[in-house]
C-alpha positions in Angstrom: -12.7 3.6 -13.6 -9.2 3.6 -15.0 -6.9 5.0 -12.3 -3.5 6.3 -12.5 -2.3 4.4 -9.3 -3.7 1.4 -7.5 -1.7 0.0 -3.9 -2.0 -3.1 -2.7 -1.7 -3.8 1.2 -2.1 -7.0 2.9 -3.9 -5.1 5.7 -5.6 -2.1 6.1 -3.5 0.4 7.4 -0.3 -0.9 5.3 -0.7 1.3 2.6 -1.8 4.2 5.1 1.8 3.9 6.9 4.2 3.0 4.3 3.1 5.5 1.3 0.5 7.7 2.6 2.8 11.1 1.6 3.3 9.7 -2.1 -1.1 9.0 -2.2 -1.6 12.9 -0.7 1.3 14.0 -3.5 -0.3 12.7 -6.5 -4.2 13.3 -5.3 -2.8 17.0 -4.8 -1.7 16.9 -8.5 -5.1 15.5 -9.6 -4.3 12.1 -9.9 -6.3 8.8 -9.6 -5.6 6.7 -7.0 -7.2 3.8 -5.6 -6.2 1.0 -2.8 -7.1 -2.5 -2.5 -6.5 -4.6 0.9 -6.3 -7.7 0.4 -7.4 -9.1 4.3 -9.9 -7.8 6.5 -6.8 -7.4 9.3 -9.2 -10.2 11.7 -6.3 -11.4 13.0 -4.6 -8.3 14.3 -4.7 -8.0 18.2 -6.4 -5.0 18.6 -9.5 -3.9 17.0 -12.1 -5.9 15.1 -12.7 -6.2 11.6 -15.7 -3.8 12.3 -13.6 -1.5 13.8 -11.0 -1.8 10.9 -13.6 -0.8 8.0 -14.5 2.6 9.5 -11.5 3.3 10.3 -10.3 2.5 6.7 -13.1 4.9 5.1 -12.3 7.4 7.7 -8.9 7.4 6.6 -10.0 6.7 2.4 -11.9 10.0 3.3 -8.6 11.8 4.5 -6.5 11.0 1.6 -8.8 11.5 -0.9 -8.5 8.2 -2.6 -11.2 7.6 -5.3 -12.3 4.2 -4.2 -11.1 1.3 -1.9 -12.0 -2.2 -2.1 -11.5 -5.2 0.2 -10.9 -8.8 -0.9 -11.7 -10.2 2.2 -8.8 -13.3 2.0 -7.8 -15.2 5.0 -5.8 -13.1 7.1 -2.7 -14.6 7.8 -3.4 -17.5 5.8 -4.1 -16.7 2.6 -2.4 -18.5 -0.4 -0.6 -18.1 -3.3 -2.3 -20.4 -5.6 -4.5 -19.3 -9.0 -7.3 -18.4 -7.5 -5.9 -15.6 -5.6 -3.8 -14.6 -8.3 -7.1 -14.2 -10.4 -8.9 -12.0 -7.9 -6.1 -9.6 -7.4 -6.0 -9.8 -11.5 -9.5 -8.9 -11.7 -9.1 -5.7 -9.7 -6.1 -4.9 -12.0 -8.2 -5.2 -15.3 -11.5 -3.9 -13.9 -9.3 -0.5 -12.8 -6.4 -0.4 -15.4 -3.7 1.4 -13.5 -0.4 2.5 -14.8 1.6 2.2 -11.8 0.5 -0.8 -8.6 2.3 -0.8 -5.6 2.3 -4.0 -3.4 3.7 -4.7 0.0 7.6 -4.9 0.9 9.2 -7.9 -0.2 10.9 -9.0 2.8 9.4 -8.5 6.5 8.6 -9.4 10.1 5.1 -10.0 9.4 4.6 -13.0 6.9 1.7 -11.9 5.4 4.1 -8.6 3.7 6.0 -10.6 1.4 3.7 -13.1 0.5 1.4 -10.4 -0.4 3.9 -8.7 -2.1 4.6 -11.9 -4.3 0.9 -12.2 -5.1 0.4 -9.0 -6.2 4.2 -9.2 -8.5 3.0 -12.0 -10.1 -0.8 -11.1 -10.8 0.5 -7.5 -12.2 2.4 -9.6 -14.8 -0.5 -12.5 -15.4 -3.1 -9.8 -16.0 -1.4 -9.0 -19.1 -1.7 -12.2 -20.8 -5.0 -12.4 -22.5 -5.4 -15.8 -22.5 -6.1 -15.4 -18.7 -9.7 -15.3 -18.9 -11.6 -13.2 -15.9 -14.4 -12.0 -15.3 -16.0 -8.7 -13.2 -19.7 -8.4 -12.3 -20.6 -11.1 -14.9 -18.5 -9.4 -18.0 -15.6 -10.9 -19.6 -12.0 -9.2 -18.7 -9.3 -7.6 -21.3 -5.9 -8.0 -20.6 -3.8 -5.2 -18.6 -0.3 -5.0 -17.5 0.1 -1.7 -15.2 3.6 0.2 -16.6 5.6 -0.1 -13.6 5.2 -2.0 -9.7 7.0 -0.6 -7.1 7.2 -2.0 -3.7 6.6 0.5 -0.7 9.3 -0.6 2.2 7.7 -1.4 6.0 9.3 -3.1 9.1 12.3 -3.9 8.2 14.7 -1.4 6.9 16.1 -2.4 2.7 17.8 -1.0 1.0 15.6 1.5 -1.7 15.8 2.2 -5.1 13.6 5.5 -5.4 13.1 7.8 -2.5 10.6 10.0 -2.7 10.1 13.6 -1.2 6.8 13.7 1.0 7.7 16.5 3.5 4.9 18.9 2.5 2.3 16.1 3.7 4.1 14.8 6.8 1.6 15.7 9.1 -1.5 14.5 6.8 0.0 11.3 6.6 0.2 10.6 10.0 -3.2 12.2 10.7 -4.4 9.5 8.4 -2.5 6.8 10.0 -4.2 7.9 13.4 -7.4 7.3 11.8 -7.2 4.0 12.8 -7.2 4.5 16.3 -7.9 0.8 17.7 -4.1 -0.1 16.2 -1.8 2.7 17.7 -1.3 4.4 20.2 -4.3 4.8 22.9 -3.6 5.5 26.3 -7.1 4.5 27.2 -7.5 1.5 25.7 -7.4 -1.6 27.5 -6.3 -3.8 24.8 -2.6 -5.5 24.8 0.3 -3.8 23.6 1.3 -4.4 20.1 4.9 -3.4 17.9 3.0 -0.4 17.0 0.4 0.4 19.5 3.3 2.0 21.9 3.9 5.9 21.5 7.5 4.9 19.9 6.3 4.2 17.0 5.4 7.4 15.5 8.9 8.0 16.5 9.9 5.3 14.7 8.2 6.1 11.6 9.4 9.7 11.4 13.1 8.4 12.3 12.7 6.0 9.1 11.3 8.9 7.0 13.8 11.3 8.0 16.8 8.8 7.0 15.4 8.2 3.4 14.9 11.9 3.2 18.5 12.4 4.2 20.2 11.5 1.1 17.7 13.8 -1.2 18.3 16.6 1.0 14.3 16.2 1.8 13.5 16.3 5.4 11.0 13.5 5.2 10.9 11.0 2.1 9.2 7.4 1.6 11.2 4.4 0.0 10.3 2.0 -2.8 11.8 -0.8 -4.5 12.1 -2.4 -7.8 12.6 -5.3 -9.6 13.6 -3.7 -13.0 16.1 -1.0 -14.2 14.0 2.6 -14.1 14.8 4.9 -17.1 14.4 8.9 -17.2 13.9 11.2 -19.7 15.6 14.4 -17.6 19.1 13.8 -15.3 18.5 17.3 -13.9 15.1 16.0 -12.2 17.0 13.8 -10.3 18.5 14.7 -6.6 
């Protein structure tokens, strides 16, 4: 399967809260989009890794995404080392996208940027064909997606693109509640987390609102960029 976009997220539910309007955009516009998580989220203090794969399909299902794959690393401990770097490589070659989106490079939660790092520096590796992997016992040809972009999360920086996302607001969260052990419950039992308290949808929509601000969008997510962007049409741009 060659897809047009593949995202990375360190734990399920990343990609779900931090680009979920841009994954409903381009599925509306007939895009392929995949998502790879790179932990099972086993350390997270609510919900079980059980819990956390149905509630990942439930919200794969929602979004439309045309596959999703898990990598099952050490959650919270995972390294940077080559052999990580070849496994997130293989899922580059084995799905060929032109654009990969990885984790914010800077957060509260450690596993965000080192994630993000990982993902950077695989994107560029799986280009050189010297880099020999291999997927279900077949040799590998090089890929190098087009362009990585880095969705932002916790902490507010400072984007280069903002993207409009109001007409799927509400999807977006709907697919972010899909994974109902993690936010807000006022029937569970379990402790209290940064983003199990009802605030934090408010907190999310404050943060969407404020990058949609400056486009004149009501609601917008934020990426960043390591490289200068070109475009082909100034009056495209808001």
């Amino acid at each position: 399967m060659n897809l047009d976009i593949l995202a990375f997220g360190a734990h399920p539910d990343d990609v779900e809260i931090s680009m979920g309007g841009t994954i409903l955009h381009y599925i509306e516009e007939g895009k392929k989009v995949g998502v790879i998580d790179i932990t099972e989220g086993e350390l997270g203090t609510r919900g079980s890794v059980e819990t956390r794969y149905a509630e990942s399909e439930e919200s794969s299902e929602l979004l439309g995404i045309h596959m999703r794959h898990n990598l099952q690393l050490k959650d919270g401990f995972f390294q940077h080392n080559e052999e990580n770097l070849k496994k997130i490589i293989q899922q580059i070659r084995r799905l060929k996208p032109e654009i990969v989106f990885a984790n914010s490079i800077v957060d509260r939660h450690p596993d965000h940027a080192r994630a993000a790092k990982l993902v950077a520096e695989a994107a560029f590796l799986s280009g050189l064909s010297k880099i020999h992997t291999e997927w279900e016992g077949e040799a590998q040809t090089a890929h190098r997606p087009r362009l990585l972009l880095h969705y932002i999360q916790d902490y507010l920086i400072e984007p280069n693109i903002l993207f409009d996302v109001t007409p799927y607001m509400a999807k977006k969260v709907e697919s972010i509640k899909c994974y109902k052990t993690q936010f807000y419950d006022p029937n569970s039992v379990e402790p209290n987390t940064p983003i199990s308290g009802k605030d934090f949808f408010d907190f999310l929509t404050g943060r969407m609102r404020e990058f949609g601000r400056p486009i004149n969008a009501e609601f917008a997510e934020g990426f960043t960029c390591n490289k200068l962007l070109g475009v082909t049409d100034l009056f495209n741009l808001k």
